[in-house]
N, C-alpha and C positions, 0 to 999 in steps of 0.2 A: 714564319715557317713556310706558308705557302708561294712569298719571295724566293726564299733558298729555295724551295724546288724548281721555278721556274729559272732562276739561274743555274744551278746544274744543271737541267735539260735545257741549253739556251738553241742546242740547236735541234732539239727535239719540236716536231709538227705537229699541232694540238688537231685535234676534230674542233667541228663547231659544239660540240656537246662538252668537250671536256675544259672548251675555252669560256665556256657562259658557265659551268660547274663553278670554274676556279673565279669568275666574276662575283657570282652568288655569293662564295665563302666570303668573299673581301668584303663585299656589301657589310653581312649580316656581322662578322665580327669587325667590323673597322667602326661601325655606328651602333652606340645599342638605343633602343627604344627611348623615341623623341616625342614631343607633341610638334604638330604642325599645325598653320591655319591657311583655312584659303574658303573658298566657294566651289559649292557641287556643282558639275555639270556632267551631263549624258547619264545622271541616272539609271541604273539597270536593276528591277528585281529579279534574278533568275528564277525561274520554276523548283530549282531547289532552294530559295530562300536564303542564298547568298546576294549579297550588294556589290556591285562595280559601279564605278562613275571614276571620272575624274577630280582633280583636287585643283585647282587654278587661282594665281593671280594676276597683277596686272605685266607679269613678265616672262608669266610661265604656268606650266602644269605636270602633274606628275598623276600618272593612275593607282588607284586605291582600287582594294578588296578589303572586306566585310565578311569573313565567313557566320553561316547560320546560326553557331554556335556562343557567338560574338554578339551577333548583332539581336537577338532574342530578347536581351536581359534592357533594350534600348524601351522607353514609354511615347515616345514619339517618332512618327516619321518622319525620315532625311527628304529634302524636296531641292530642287536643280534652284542655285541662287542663293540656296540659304549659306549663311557663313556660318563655319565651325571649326572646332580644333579638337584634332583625332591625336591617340595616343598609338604611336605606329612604328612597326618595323620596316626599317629599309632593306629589299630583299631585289633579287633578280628573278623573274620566269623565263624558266631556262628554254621552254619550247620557243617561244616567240622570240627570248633576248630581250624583252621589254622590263625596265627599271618598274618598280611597281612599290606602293605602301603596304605593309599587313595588317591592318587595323584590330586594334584590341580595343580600345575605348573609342568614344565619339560625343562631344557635348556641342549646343552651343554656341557661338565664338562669342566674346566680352563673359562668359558665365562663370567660368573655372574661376578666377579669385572670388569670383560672389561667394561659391559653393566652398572654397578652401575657408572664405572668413566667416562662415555660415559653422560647418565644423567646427574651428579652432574655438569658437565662442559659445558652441554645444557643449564641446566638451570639459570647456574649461567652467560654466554654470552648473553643468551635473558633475562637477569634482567638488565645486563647493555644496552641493544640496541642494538648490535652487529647482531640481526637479523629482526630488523627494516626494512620492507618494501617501508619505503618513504624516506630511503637514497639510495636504490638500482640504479643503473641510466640504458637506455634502451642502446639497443644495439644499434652503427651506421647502417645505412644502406649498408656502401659499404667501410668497412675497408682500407686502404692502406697498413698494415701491421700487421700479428699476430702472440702472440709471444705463443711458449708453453715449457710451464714446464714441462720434464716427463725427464724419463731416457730414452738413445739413443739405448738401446736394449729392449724398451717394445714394444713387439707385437698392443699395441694398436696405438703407434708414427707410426708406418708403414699405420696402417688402416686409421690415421685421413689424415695422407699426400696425400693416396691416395684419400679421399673424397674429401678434398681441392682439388686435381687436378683436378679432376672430374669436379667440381661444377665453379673453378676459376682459373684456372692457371695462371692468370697475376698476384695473388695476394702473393707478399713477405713473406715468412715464416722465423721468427726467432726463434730456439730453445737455450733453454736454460736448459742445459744437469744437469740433477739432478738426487741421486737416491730416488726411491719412497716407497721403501720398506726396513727395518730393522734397526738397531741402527741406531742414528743419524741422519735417515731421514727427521726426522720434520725439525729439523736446516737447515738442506740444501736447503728442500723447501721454507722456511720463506728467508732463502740468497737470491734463488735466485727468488722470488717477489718482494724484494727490489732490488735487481741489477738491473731489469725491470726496475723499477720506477727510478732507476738513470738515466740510459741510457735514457729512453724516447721514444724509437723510435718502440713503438707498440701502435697501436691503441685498440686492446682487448687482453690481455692474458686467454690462455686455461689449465686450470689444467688436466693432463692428466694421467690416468693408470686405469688397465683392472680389469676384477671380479678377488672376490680372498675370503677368509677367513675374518673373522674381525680382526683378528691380523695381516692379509697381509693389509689391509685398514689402519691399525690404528693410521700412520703417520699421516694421514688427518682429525684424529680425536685428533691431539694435539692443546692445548691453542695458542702455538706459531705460527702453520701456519693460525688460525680462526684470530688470533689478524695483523701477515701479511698481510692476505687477506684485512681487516678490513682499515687497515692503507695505501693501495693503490692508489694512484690517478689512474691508469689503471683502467679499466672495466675489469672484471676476469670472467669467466665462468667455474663453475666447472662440468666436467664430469669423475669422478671416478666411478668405481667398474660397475655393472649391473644396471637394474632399479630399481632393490630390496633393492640396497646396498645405506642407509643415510650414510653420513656423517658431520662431525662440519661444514666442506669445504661446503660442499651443502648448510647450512642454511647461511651461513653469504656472497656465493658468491653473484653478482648482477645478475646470471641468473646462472640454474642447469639446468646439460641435464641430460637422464638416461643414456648415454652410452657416450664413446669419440668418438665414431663416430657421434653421435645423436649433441654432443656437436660441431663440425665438421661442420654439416649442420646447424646448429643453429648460427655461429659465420660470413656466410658468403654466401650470395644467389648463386642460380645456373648459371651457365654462359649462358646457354639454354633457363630457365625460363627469364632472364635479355635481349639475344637478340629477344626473343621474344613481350616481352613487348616494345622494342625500335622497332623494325617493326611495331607494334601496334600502336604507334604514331607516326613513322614518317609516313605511312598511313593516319594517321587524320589526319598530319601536313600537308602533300600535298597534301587531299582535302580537307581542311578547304583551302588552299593557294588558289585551283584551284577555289571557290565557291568565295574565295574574288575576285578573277581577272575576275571571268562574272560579279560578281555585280558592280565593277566598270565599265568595257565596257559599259555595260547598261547603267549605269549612264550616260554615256557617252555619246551614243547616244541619250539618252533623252535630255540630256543640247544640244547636238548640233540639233538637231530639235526645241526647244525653241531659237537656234539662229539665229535672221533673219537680216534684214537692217535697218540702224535707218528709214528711210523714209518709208519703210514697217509699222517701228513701228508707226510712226507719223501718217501714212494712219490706221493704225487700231485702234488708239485712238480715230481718229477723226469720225469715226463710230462706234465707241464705244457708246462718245459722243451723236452722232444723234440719237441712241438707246435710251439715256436715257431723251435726252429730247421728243421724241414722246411717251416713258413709265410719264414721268412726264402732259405733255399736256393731255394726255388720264385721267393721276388719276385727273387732276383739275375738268376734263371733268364730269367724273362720277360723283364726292364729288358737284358738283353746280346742277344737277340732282338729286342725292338723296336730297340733302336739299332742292330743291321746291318742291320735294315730300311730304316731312316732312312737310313743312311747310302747305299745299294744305290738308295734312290731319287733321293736328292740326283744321286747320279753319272748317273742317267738322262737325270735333266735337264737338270745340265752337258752330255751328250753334246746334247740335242736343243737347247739354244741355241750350240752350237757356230757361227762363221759359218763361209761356204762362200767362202774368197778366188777364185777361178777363175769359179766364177758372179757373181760381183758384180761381177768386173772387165768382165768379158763386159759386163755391163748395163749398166756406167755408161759404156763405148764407145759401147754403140748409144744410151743416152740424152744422148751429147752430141752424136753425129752429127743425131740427130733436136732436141735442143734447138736446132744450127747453123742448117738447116732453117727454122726455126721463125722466128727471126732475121731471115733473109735473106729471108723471103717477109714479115714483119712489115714488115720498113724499106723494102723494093719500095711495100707498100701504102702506107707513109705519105708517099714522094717521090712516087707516083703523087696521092694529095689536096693536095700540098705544092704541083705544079707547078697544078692547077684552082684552089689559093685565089690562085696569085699573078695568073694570064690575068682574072681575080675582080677583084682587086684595078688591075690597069690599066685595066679598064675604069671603075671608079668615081676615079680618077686624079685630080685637078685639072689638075694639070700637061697629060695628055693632051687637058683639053678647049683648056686654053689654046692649045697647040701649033697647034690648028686655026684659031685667031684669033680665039678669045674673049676677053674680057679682065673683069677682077674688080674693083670698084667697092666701097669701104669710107670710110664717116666718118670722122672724125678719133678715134673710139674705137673702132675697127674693126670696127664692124656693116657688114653686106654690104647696099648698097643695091640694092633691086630695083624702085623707084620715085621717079621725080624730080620727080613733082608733092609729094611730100609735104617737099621741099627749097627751102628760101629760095635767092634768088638768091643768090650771093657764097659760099657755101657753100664752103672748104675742102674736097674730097677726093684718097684715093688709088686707080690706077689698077692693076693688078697685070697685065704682060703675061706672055707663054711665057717669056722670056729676060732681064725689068726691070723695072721701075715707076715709074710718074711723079706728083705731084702738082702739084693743078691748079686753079681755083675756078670754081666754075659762073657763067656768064653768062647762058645764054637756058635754059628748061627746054620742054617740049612734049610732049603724047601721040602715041604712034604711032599 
């Protein structure tokens, strides 16, 4: 694409901006992100915590950047001479026109296949289980015996022996001499984890050796010693390298320290913190003891103040006794008391709802005299409104108007006619006199 354009414009005149523009594109998409190796030199930290230096070998150089955002996630510092292999884009800077790397990673150099076979054997252990947390088993409390694996000239076998002393000197050390570092090494450690497990006669084995390189490590990063550890009826505790420094050994042992001293005090309590805590209870032991031996005396002396003479006893029953029948004699006493009270009241009240025949008859005389009364001036009142509805009622009478020589005029559905213009001639009606009625049909109609 950006060929054909520059053939179509072949005789078009670039700027220098638009000729390092169309450089740049070529760069970034003709090569996509490589690793490169070589040696730093001219190291730069800039004040914003970007990296430049160059990338050199024996024929050439090309200049690298490091943005801050990049280089942050790095645990060690780059230094001028050291060899590495960056993971980088081939880019142009277009102000300058200077060929430049964009680095996104940076390890190293000889590391990266360690680190790939380091991975590939991670993860292919933890696909089989190998690093299964619910087969791990806990540490004893108070070993009889531990065994360690290391070589008998590592600086770290001196450090942990002396922690063990420190912390337990009564507690048996067996080593089991291996070397930790170079050809062959994994084999010998895988030997002698199994030898352990023949013999028997440790209660936790310590994987033992100091910081180093990861190629000084890398014994403990073979298949064979993860699959020994793995294959163990011992408890293994692995403390290789720093606290920085993983290993295979660290995932698959039953407990990782970060250090073989750390692994040290990890495999086996303090002798100080131990007799401290056994003061501690034998303290509670022998006042818990002392608090049992007052409360039994006590006891003691209570049971023996409840012990008296049987004839004591017999004398105090038999006033006991006398107790309860003067407590009995008293409740008859009271309960035959209160019930002639009871009773004495009852009768009170029978007397006062007694009825009084003489007086009641009296009363209901005069209340039927007066109910009679009552009667006769009621049914007065009501013949009196009885005779006003009927004088009432004759005067809204039909009958009575008729009598006068009115007469009543109805259709032949007996609507009451009160107008003859609203009537066709011929018109059927009925007449309604005082005493008869006649039907008739209208001939002539007219207003008054």
């Amino acid at each position: 694409m950006i060929f054909k354009l520059i053939e179509d414009e072949k005789n078009h005149v670039f700027s220098v901006q638009e000729l390092n523009m169309v450089a740049k594109q070529i760069l970034e998409n003709g090569l996509p992100l490589l690793w490169v190796r070589g040696e730093i030199s001219n190291f730069v930290c800039a004040t914003s915590k970007h990296w430049y230096f160059s990338l050199k070998d024996e024929q050439a150089q090309v200049r690298c950047v490091m943005f801050r955002h990049k280089n942050q996630y790095l645990d060690w510092q780059p230094q001028n001479g050291m060899q590495v292999e960056v993971l980088a884009l081939a880019t142009l800077y277009e102000a300058r026109g200077e060929f430049q790397l964009t680095l996104g990673q940076m390890r190293p150099a000889g590391l990266g296949a360690l680190y790939d076979a380091f991975e590939r054997l991670k993860r292919k252990l933890e696909a089989e289980g190998l690093f299964d947390t619910a087969r791990k088993r806990p540490l004893p409390f108070f070993p009889a015996q531990i065994g360690i694996i290391t070589s008998p000239q590592a600086a770290a076998l001196h450090d942990v022996l002396i922690t063990l002393a420190k912390r337990m000197p009564s507690i048996s050390v067996v080593l089991y001499p291996t070397p930790v570092q170079g050809e062959g090494a994994a084999q010998k450690i895988a030997q002698a984890i199994r030898l352990a497990n023949e013999r028997a006669e440790c209660d936790v084995l310590m994987l033992c050796r100091g910081g180093g390189s990861i190629e000084d490590l890398w014994a403990f990063n073979e298949e064979i010693v993860a699959r020994a550890i793995f294959a163990s009826h011992i408890l293994i505790v692995s403390g290789v390298g720093h606290e920085t420094d993983i290993t295979i050994a660290d995932f698959v042992a039953d407990q990782r320290a970060a250090t073989p001293t750390a692994a040290a005090q990890l495999v086996v309590p303090e002798r100080q913190a131990l007799l401290q805590r056994v003061r501690h209870w034998a303290q509670r032991l022998a006042h818990g003891q002392q608090r049992y031996f007052e409360r039994v005396m006590q006891q003691i002396d209570y049971l023996q103040r409840r012990l008296v003479h049987p004839a004591q006893r017999v004398q105090q029953q038999i006033q006991h006794l006398d107790h309860l029948q003067r407590r009995l004699q008293t409740a008859l006493t009271y309960m035959l008391q209160h019930q002639q009270w009871r009773w004495y009241l009852l009768q009170q009240r029978l007397r006062a709802a007694r009825p009084k025949i003489e007086q009641l008859g009296t009363r209901q005389t005069i209340l039927a005299h007066h109910l009679l009364e009552v009667m006769q001036r009621t049914l007065k009142h009501y013949d009196m409104r009885l005779g006003n509805i009927y004088q009432h009622l004759d005067h809204l009478d039909p009958q009575q108007v008729l009598a006068r020589g009115y007469s009543m005029v109805r259709d032949a559905d007996g609507a009451i006619i009160l107008d003859s213009t609203v009537l066709p001639v011929g018109t059927r009606l009925d007449i309604t006199f005082a005493h008869s009625w006649a039907r008739v049909e209208l001939k002539d109609k007219g207003e008054s």
